[in-house]
Residue frames as qw, qx, qy, qz and C-alpha x, y, z in Angstrom:
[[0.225, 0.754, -0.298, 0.540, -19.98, -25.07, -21.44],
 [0.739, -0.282, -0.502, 0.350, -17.71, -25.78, -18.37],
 [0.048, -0.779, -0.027, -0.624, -17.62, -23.15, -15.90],
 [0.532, 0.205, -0.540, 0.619, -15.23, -23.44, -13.08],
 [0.521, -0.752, -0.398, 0.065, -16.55, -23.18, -9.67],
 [0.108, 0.907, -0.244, 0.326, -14.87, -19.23, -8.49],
 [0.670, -0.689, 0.257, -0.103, -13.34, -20.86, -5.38],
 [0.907, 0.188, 0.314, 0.209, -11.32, -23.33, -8.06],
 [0.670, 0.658, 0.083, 0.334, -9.43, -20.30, -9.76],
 [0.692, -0.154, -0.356, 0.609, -6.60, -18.75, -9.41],
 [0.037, -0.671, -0.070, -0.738, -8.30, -15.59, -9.07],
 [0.666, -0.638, -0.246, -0.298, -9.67, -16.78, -5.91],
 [0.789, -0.037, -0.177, 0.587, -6.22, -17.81, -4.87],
 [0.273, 0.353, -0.082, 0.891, -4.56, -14.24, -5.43],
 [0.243, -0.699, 0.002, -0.672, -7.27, -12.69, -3.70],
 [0.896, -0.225, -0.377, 0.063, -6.91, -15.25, -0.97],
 [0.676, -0.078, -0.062, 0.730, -3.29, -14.95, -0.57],
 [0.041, 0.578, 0.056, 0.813, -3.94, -10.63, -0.58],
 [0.616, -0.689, -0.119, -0.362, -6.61, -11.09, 2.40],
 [0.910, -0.090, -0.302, 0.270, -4.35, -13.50, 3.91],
 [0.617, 0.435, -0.126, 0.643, -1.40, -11.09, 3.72],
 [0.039, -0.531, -0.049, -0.845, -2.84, -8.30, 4.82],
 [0.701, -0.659, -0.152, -0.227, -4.68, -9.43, 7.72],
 [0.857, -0.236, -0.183, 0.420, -1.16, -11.02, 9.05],
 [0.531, 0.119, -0.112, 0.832, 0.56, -7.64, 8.48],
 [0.171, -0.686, 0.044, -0.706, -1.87, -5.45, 10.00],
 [0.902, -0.334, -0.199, 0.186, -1.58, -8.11, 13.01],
 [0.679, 0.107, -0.074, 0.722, 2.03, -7.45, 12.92],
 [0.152, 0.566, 0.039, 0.809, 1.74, -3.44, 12.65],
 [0.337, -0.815, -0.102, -0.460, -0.86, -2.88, 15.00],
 [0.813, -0.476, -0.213, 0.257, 1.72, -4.48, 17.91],
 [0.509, 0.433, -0.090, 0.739, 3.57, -1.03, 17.17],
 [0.061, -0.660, -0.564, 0.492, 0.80, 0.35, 19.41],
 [0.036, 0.211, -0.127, -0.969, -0.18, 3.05, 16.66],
 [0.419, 0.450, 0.563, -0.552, -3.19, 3.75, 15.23],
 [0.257, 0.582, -0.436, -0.636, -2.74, 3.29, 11.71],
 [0.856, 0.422, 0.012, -0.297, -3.54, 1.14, 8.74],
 [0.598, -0.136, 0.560, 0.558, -1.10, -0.80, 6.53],
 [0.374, 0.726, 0.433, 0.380, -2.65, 1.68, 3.66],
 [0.180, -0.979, 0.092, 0.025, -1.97, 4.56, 5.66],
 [0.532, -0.640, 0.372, 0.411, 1.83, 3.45, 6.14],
 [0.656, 0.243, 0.541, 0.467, 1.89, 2.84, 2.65],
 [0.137, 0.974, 0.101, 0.150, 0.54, 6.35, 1.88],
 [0.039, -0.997, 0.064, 0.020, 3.47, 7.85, 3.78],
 [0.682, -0.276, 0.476, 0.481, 5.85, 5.76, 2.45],
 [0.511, 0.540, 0.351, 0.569, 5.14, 7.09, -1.15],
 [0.206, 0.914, 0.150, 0.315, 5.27, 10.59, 0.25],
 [0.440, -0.787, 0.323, 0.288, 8.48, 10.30, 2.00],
 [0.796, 0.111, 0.510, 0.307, 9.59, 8.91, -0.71],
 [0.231, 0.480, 0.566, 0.629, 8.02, 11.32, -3.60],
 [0.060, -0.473, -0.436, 0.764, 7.72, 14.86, -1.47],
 [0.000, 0.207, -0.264, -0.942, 6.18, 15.93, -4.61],
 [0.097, -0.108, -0.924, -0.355, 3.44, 13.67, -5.26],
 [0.551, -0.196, -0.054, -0.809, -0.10, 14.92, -5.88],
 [0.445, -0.028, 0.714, -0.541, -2.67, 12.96, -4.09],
 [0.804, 0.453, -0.053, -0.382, -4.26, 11.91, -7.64],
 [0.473, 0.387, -0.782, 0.120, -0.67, 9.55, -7.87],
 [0.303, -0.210, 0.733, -0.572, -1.23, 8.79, -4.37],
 [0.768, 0.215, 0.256, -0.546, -4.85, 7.83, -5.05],
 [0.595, 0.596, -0.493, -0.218, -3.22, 5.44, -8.03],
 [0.287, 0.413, -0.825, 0.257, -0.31, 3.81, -6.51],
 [0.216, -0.076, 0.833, -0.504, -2.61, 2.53, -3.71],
 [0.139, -0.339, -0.829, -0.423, -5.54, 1.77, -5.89],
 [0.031, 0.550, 0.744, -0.377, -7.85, 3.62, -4.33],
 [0.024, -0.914, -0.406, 0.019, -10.34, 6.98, -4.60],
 [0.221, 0.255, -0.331, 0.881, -8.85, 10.34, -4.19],
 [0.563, -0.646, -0.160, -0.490, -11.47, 10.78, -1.90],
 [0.852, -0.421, -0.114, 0.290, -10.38, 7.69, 0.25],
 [0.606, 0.142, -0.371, 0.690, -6.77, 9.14, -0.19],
 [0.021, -0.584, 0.017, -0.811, -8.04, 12.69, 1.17],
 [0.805, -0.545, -0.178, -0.151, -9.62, 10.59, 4.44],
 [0.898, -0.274, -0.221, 0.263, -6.84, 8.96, 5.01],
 [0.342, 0.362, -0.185, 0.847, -4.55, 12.20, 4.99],
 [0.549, -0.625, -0.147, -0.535, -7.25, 13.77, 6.87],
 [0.843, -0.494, -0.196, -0.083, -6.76, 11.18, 9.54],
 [0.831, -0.322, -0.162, 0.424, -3.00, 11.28, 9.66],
 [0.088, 0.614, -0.168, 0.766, -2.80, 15.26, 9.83],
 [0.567, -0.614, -0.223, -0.501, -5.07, 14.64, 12.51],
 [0.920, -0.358, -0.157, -0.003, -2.68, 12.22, 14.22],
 [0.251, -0.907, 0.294, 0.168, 0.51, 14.31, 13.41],
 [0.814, 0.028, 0.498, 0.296, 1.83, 11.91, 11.23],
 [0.358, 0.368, 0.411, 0.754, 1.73, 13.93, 7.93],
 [0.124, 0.655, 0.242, -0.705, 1.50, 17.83, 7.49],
 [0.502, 0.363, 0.554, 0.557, 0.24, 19.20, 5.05],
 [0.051, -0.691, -0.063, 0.719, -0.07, 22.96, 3.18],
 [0.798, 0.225, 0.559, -0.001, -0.28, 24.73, 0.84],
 [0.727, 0.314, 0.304, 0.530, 1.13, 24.25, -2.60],
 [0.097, -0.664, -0.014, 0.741, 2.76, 27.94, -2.57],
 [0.017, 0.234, -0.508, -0.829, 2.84, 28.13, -6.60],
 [0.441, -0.270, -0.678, -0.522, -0.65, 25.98, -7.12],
 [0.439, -0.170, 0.400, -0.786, -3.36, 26.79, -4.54],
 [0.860, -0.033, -0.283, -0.423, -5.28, 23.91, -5.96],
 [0.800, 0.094, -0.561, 0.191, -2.53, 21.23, -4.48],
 [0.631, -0.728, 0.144, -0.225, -1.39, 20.65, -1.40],
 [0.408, 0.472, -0.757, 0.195, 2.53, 19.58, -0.37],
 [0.885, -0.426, 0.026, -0.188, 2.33, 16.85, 2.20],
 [0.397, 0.600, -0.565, 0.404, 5.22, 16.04, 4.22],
 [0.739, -0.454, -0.430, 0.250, 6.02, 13.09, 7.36],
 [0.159, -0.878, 0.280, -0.355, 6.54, 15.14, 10.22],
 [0.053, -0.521, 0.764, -0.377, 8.77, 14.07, 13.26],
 [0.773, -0.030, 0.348, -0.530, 5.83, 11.61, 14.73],
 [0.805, 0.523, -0.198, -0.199, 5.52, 10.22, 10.80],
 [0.431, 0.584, -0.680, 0.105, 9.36, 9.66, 10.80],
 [0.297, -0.509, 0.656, -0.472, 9.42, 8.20, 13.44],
 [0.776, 0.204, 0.380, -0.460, 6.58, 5.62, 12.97],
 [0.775, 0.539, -0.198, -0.264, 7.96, 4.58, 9.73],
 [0.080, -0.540, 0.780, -0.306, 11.59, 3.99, 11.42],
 [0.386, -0.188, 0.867, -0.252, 9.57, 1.07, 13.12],
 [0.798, 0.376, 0.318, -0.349, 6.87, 0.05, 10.57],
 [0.595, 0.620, -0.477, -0.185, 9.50, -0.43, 7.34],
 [0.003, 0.486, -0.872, 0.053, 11.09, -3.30, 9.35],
 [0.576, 0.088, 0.665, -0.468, 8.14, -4.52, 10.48],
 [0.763, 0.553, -0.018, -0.335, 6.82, -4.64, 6.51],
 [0.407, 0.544, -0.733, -0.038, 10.43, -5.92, 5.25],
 [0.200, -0.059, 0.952, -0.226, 9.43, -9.39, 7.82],
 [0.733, 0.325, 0.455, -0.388, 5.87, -9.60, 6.92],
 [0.411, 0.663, -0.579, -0.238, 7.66, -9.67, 2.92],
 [0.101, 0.535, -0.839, -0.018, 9.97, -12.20, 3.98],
 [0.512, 0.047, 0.817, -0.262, 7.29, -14.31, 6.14],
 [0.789, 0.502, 0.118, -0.335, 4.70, -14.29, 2.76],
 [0.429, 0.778, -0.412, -0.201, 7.95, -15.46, 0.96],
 [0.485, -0.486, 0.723, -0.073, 9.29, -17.93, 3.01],
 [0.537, -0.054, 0.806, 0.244, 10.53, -21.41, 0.87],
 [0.621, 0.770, 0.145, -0.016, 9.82, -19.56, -2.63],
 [0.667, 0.067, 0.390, 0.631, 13.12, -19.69, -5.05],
 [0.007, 0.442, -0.289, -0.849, 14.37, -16.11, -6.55],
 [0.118, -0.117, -0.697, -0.698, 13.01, -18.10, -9.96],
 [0.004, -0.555, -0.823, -0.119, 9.63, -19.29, -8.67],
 [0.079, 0.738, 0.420, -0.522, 9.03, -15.60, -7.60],
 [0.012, -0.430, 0.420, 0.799, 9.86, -14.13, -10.97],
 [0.010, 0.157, 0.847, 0.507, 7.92, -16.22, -12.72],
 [0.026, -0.633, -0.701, 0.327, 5.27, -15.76, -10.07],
 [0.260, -0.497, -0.003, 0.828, 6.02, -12.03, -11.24],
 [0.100, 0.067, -0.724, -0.679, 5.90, -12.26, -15.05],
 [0.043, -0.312, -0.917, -0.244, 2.97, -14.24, -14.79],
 [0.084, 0.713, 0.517, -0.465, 0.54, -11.45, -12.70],
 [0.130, 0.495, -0.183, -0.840, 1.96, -8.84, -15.13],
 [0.125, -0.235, -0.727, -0.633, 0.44, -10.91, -17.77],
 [0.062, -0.724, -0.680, 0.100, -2.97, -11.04, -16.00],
 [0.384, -0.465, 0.085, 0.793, -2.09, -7.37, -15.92],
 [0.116, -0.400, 0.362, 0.834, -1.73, -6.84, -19.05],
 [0.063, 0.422, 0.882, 0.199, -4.65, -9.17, -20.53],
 [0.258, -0.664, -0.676, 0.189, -6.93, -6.99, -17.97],
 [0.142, -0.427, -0.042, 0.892, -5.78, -3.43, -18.84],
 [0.525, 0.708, 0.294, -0.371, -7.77, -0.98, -21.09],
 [0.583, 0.213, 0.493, 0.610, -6.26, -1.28, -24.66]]
């Protein structure tokens, strides 16, 4: 049986090209002078987005815990970024909402993400990224629970 050395696959690749990414766009962010993640700006992009959105979506869309998500709210109530309260009709939930601070911050981080995008993208064809597209959703789909 042949058994491909991990560094050889294109798992390693993807995760590669993720670290990669991410290290260059928290690089990028942190020269906003804020104190924040590139998870954290992502949190309060889905909840400016989705002012409804329980912290169990939250906890989803970013792949993480709802624990971790409950830190990282934690941290940016703490920093005035996001307020939160609560849910006036379900006591169990909490509404979370970007305050002035939040808006602000995002104002300069959504350009900053919409170049790091462009730089991971640079000399890839509309097709090669669709395909590039199609193809994860298969891994995707292979790798979901049935």
């Amino acid at each position: 049986m042949h058994f491909e050395s991990p560094s050889k696959t294109i798992f390693y690749q993807i995760e590669k090209a993720i670290k990669q990414y991410r290290t260059m766009a928290q690089v990028n962010l942190n020269q906003l002078g804020y104190n924040v993640t590139i998870n954290q700006i992502l949190l309060m992009i889905q909840i400016q987005q989705q002012s409804d959105i329980s912290q169990v979506e939250l906890a989803n869309l970013l792949f993480k815990d709802v624990a971790s998500v409950t830190r990282m709210i934690e941290l940016l109530v703490r920093e005035n970024l996001v307020q939160r309260a609560e849910n006036k009709i379900d006591r169990r939930k909490k509404d979370l909402k970007i305050t002035k601070k939040g808006g602000e911050l995002l104002n300069k981080a959504i350009p900053v993400i919409s170049k790091n995008r462009a730089t991971a993208q640079k000399n890839m064809s509309e097709d090669e990224l669709q395909t590039l597209f199609k193809l994860l959703n298969k891994i995707i789909i292979n790798t979901s629970k049935k």
